[in-house]
N, C-alpha and C positions, 0 to 999 in steps of 0.2 A: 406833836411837837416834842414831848418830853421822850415818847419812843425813837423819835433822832437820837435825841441826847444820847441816851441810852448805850442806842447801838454805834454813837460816833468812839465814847468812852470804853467800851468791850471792843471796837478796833482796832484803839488806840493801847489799850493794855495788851492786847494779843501782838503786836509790831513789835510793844518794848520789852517783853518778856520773851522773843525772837531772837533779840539782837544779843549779837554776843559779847563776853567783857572784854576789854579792850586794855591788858595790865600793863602792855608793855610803854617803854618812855621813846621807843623806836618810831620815829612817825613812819603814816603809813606812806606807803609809794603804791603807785599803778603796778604789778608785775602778773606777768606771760611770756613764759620763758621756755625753751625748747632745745634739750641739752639729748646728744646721742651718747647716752655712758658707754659704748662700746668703742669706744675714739680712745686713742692711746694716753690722754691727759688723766682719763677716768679711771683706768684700770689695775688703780693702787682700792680702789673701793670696791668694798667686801663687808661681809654681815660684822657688825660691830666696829665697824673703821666710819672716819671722817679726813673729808676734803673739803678745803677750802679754797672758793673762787672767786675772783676781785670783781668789785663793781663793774665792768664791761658786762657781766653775764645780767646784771640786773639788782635788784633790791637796793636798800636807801645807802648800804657799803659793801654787798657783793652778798655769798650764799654760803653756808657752811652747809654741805651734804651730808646725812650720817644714815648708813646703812642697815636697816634691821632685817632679821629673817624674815622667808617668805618675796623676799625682790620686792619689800616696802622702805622706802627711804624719803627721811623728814627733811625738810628743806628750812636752814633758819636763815634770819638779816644775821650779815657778818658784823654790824656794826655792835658794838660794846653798848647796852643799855647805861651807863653809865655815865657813858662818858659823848652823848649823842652829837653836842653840839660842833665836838671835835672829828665827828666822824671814826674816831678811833674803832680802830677793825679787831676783834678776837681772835686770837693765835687758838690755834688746836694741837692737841697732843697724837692727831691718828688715830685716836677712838674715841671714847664717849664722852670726852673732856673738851670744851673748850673755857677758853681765861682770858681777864681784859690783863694787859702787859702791866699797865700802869698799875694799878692795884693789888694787882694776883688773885684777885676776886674768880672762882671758879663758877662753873655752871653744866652741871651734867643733863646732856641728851638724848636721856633715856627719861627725865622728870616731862610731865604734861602739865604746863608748858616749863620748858627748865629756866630755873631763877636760882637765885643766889642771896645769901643774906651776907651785909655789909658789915664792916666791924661797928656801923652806928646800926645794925641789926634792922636796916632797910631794906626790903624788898625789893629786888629786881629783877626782870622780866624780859628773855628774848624775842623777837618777833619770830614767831611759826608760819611759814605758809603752807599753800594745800599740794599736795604731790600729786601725779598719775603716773604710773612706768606702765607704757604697751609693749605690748610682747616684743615688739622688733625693737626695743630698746631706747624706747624716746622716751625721757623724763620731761613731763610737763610741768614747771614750778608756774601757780598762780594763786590770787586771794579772791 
């Protein structure tokens, strides 16, 4: 009986010590997404640039793309940690910048994961999802 316990509690530690933290205030959403960056909408993205795509393509207010060398590109929610309830979407500057409008609260895309501190010195947290690019040019965005 006590060797259940045991091995219920070394389970149960080994699941939550698994799970990953979860900082952002972005809730989550279902995404599986399937983008050809070789389509004419993409072809402003480049190693060190960002693009921004509206909720149609998916996530809880759309994806901001940001290109890193080596044909790796990180996939964030476009919505504004900040500002979640409103949906408010992050404007990008074209490369490694994005910022909520309302605020000017910045968040750089080269940080893992990029956050920003507030002027009440609050931490904030974009949502990241997981990438694949195949060779023939399909980006997978999913969590």
């Amino acid at each position: 009986m006590h060797r259940h316990i045991i091995i219920a509690l070394f389970l149960l530690l080994v699941a939550t010590a698994c799970e990953e933290d979860d900082l952002s205030t972005v809730p989550k959403t279902n995404v599986y997404t399937r983008i050809d960056i070789y389509k004419d909408q993409f072809s402003d993205l480049a190693v060190g640039t960002s693009i921004a795509l509206d909720e149609s393509y998916g996530g809880y207010a759309g994806f901001i793309l940001f290109q890193l060398p080596m044909n790796e590109i990180r996939a964030f929610d476009r919505c504004c940690p900040i500002h979640v309830d409103d949906k408010e979407q992050l404007e990008i500057d074209g490369g490694a910048t994005a910022f909520c409008p309302t605020d000017s609260i910045y968040f750089i895309l080269t940080d893992t994961p990029p956050h920003s501190l507030s002027s009440d010195t609050s931490m904030f947290y974009m949502r990241q999802y997981n990438t694949n690019l195949s060779s023939d040019g399909i980006l997978t965005i999913y969590n």
